[in-house]
MDTraj code that builds the backbone (N, CA, C; nanometers):
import mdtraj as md
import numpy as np

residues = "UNK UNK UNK UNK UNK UNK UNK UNK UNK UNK UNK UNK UNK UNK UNK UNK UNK UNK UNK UNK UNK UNK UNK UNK UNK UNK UNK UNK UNK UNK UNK UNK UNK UNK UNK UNK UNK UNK UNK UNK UNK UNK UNK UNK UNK UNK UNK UNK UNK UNK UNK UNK UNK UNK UNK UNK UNK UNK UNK UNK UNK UNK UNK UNK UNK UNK UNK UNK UNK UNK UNK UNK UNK UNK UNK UNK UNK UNK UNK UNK UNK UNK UNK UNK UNK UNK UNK UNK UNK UNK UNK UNK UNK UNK UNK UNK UNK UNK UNK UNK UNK UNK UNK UNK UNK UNK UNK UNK UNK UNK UNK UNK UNK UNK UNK UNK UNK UNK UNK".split()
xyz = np.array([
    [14.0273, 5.6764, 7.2705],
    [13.8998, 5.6644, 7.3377],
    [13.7898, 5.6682, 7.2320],
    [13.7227, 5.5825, 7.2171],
    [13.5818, 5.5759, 7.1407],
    [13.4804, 5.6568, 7.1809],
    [13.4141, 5.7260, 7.1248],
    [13.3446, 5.7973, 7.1097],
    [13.2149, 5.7623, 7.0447],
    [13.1083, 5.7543, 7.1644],
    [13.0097, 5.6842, 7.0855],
    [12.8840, 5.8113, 7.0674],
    [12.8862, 5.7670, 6.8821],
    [12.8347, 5.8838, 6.8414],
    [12.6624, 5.8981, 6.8779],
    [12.5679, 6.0110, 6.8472],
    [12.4343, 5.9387, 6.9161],
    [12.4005, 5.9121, 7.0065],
    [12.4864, 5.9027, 7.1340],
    [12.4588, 5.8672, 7.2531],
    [12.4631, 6.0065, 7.3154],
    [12.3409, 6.0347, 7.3895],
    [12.3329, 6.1473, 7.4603],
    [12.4227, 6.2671, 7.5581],
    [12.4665, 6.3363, 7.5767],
    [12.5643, 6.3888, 7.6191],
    [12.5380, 6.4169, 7.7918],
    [12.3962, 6.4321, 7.8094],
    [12.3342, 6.4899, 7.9456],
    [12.2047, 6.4321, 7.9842],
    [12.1475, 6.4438, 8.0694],
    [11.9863, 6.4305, 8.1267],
    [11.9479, 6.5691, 8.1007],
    [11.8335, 6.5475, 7.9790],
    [11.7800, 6.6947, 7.9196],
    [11.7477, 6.7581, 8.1026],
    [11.7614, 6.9230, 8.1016],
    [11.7060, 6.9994, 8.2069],
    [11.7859, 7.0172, 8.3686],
    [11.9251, 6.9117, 8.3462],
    [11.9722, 6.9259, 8.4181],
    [12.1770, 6.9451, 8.3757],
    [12.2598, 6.8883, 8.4705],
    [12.3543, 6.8924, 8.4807],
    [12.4515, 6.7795, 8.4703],
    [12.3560, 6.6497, 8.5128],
    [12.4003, 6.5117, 8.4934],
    [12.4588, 6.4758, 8.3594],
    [12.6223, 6.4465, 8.3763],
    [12.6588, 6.3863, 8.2289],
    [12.6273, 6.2415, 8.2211],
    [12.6193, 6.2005, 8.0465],
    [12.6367, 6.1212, 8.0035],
    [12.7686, 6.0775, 7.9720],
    [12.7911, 6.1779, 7.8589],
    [12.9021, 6.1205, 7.8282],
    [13.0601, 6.2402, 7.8071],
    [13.1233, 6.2194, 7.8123],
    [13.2958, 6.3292, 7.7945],
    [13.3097, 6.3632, 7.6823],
    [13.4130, 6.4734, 7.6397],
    [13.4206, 6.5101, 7.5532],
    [13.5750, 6.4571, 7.4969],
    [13.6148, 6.4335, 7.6296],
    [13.7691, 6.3951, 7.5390],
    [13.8531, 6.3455, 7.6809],
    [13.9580, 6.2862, 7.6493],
    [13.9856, 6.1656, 7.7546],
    [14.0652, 6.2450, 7.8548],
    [14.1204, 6.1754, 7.9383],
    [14.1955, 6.2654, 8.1095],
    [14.3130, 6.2777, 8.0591],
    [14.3508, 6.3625, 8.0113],
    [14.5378, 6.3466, 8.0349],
    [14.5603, 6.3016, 8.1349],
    [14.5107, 6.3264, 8.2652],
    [14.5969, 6.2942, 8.3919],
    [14.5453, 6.1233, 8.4465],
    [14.5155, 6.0738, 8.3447],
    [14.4771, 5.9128, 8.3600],
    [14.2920, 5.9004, 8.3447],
    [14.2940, 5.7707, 8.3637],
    [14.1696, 5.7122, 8.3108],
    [14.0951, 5.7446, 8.4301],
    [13.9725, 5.7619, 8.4807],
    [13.9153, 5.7511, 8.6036],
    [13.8840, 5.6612, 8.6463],
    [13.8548, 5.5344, 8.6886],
    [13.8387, 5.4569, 8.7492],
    [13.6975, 5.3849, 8.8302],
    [13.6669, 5.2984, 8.7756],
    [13.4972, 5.2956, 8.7964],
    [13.4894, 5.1934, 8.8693],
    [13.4048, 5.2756, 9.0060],
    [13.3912, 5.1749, 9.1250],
    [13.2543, 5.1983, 9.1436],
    [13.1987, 5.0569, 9.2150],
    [13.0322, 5.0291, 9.2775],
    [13.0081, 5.1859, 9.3249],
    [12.9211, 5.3095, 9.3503],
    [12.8731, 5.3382, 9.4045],
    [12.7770, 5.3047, 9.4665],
    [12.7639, 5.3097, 9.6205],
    [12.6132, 5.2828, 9.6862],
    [12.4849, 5.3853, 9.6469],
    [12.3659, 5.2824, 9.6324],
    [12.2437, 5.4015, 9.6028],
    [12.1766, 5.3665, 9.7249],
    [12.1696, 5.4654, 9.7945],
    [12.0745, 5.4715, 9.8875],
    [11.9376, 5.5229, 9.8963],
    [11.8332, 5.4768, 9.9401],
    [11.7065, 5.5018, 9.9135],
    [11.6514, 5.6377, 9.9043],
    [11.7182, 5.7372, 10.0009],
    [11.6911, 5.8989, 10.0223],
    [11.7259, 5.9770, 9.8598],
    [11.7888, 5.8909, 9.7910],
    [11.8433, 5.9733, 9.6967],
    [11.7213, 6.0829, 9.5969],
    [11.8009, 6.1908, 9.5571],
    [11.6751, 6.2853, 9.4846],
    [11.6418, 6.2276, 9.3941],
    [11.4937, 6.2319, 9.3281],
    [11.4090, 6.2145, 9.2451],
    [11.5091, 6.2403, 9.1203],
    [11.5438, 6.2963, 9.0602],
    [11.6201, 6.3797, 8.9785],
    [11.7785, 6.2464, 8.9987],
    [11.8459, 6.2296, 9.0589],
    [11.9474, 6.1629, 9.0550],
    [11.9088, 6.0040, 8.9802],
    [11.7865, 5.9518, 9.0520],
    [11.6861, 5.8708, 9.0456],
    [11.6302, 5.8745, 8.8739],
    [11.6195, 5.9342, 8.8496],
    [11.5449, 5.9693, 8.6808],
    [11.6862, 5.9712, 8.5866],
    [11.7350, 6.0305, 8.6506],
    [11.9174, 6.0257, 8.5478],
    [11.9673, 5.8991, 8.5399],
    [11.9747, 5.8428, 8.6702],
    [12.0165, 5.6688, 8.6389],
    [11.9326, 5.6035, 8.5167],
    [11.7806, 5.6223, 8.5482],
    [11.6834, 5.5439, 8.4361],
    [11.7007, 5.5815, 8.3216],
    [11.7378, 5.6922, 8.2781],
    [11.7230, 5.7653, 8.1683],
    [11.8642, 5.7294, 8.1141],
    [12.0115, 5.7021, 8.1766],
    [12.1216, 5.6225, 8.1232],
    [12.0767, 5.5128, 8.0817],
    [12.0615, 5.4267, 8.1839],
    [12.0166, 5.2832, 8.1184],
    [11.9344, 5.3141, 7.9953],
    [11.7922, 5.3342, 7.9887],
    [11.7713, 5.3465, 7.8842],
    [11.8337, 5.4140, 7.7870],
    [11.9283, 5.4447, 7.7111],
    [12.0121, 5.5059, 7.6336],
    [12.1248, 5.4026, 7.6468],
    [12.1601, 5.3102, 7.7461],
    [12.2455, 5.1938, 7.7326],
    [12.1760, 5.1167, 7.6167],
    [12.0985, 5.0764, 7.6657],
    [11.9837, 4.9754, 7.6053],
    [11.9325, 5.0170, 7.4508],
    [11.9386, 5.1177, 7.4184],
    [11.8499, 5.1768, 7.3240],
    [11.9812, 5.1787, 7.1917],
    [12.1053, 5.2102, 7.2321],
    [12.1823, 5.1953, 7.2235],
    [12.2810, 5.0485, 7.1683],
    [12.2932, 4.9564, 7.2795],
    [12.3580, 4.8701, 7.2781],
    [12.2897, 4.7220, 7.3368],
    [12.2007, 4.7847, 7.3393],
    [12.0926, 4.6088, 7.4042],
    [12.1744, 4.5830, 7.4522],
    [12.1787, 4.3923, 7.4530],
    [12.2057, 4.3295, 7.5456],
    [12.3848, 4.2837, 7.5474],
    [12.4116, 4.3523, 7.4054],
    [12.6020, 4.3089, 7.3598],
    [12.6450, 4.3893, 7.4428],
    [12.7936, 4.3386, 7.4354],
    [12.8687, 4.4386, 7.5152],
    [12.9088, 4.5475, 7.4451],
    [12.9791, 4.6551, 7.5353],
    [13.0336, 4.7583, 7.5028],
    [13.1481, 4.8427, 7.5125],
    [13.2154, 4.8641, 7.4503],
    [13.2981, 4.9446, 7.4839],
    [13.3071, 5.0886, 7.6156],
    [13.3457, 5.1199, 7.6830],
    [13.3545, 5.2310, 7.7768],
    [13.3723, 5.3822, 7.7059],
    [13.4370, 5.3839, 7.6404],
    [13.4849, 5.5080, 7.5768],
    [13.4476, 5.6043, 7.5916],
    [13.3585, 5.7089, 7.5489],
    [13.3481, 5.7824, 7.6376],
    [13.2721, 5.8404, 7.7200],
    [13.1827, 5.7253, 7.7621],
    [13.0933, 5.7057, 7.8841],
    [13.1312, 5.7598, 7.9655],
    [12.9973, 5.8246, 8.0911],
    [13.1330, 5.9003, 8.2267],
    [13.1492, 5.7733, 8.2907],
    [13.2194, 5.8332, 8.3456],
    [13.2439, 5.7301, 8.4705],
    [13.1776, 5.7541, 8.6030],
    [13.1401, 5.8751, 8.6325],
    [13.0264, 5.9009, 8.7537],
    [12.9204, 5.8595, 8.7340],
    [12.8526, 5.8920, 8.6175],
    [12.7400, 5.7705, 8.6023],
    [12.7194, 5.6383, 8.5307],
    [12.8582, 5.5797, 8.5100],
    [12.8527, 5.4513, 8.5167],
    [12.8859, 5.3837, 8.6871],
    [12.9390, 5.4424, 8.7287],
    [12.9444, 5.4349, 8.8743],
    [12.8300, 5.4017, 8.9468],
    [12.7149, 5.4698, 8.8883],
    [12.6107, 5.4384, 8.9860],
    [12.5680, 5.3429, 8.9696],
    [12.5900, 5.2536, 8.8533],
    [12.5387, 5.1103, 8.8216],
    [12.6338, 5.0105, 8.8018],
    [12.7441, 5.0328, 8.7359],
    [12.8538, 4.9428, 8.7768],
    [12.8581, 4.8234, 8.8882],
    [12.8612, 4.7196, 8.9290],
    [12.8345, 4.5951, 8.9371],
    [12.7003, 4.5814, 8.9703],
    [12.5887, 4.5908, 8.9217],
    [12.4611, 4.5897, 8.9292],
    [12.3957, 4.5766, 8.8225],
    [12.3448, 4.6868, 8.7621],
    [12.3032, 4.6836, 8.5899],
    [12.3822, 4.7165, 8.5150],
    [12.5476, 4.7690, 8.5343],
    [12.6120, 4.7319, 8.4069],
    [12.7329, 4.6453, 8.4730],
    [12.7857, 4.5263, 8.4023],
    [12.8758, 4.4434, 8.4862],
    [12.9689, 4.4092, 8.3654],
    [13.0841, 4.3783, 8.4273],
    [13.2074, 4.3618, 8.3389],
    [13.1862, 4.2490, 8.2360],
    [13.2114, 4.2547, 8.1247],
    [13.1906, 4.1691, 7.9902],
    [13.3493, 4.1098, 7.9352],
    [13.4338, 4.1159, 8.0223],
    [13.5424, 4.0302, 8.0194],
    [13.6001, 4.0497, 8.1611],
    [13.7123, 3.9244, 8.1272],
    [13.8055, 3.8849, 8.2293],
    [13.9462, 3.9025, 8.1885],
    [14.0093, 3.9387, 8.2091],
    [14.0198, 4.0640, 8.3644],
    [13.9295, 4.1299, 8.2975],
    [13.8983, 4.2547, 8.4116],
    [13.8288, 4.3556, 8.3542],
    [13.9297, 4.4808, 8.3970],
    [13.9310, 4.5504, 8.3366],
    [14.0026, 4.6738, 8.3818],
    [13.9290, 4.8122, 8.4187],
    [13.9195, 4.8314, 8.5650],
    [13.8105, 4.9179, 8.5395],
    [13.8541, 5.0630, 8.5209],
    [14.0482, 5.0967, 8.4830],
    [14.0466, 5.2093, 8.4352],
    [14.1068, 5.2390, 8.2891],
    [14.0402, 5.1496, 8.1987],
    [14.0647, 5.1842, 8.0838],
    [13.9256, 5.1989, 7.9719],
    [13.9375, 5.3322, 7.8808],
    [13.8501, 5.3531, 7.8012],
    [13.8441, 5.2630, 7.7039],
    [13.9109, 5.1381, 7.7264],
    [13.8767, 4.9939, 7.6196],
    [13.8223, 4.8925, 7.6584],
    [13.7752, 4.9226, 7.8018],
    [13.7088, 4.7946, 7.8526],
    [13.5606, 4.7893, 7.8390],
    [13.5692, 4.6254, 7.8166],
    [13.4158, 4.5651, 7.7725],
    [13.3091, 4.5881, 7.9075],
    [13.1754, 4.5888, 7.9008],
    [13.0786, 4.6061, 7.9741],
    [12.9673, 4.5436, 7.9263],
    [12.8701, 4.5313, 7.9708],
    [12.7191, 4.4771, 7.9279],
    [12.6133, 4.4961, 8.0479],
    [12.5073, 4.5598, 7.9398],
    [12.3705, 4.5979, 8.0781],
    [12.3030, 4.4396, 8.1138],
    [12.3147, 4.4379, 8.2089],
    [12.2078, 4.2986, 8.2808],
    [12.0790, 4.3611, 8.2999],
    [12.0624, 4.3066, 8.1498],
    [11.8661, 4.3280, 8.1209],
    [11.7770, 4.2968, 8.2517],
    [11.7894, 4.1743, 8.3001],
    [11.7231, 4.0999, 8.3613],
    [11.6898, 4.2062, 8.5080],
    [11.8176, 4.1934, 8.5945],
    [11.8192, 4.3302, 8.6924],
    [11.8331, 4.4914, 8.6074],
    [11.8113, 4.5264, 8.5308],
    [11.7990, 4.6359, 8.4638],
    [11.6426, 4.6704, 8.4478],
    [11.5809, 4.5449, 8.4227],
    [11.4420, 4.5697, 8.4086],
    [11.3588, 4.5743, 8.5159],
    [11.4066, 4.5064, 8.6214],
    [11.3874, 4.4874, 8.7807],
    [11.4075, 4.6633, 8.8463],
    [11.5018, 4.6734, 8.8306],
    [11.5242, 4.8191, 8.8791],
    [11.4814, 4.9007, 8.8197],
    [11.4684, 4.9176, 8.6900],
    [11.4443, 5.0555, 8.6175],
    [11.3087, 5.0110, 8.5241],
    [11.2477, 4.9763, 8.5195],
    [11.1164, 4.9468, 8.4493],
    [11.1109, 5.0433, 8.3343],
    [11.0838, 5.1245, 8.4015],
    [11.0182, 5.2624, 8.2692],
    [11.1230, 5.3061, 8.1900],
    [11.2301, 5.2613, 8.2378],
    [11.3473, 5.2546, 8.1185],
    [11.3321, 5.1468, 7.9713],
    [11.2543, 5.0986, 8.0321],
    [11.2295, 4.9972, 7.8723],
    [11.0794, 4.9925, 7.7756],
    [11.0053, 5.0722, 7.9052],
    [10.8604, 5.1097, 7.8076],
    [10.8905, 5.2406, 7.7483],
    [10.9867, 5.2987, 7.7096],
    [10.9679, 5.3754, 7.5645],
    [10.9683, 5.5390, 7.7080],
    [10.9401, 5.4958, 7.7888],
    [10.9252, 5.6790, 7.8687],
    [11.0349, 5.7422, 7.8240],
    [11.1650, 5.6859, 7.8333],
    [11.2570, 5.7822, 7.8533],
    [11.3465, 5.7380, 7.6887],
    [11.3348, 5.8358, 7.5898],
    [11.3865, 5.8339, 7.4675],
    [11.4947, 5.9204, 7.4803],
    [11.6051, 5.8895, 7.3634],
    [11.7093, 5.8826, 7.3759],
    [11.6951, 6.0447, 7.2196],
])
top = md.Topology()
chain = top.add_chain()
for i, resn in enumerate(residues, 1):
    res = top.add_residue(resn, chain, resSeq=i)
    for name in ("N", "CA", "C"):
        top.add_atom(name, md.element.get_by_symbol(name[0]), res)
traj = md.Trajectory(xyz[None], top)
């Protein structure tokens, strides 16, 4: 599992991971669409923006490796602003390719790309 160094571990002030410390023995987890629904807390809401930006800040517009990204909060964006960067895609292995879709990334998360949320 890759380990991407520099990349934030949490959303400063809270509980939300970024990223793992070391892979599942008991298998890969498996990354599916979560729905975002509009009620969601402010705080859940700021953690999504604050990933992306750290995607972005990170890895622009190339793809990426998974490694050891969570998977709960790649979940929340997973076929939306981050979408599979090959075919097949495998969505339970820590070697599969990904890439943020700037375009709906910037649509959804705005203040993720004016500099608010630093990495």
């Amino acid at each position: 599992m890759l380990k991407h160094r520099g990349f934030p571990g949490r959303f400063p002030g809270t509980d939300f991971q970024f990223t793992i410390r070391r892979a599942n023995p008991r298998g890969v987890t498996k990354l599916v669409a979560r729905e975002r629904f509009a009620d969601r807390k402010k705080k859940d809401r700021d953690a999504d923006a604050a990933f992306v930006a750290c995607l972005w800040q990170h890895f622009g517009d190339a793809p990426f490796e998974r490694g050891n990204l969570d998977a709960g909060r790649l979940s929340w964006l997973f076929g939306r602003e981050v979408v599979p960067a090959e075919d097949p895609f495998d969505p339970e292995s820590y070697d599969a390719l990904m890439k943020l879709d700037e375009n709906l990334a910037r649509a959804t998360f705005p203040d993720a790309f004016d500099g608010t949320w630093v990495a």
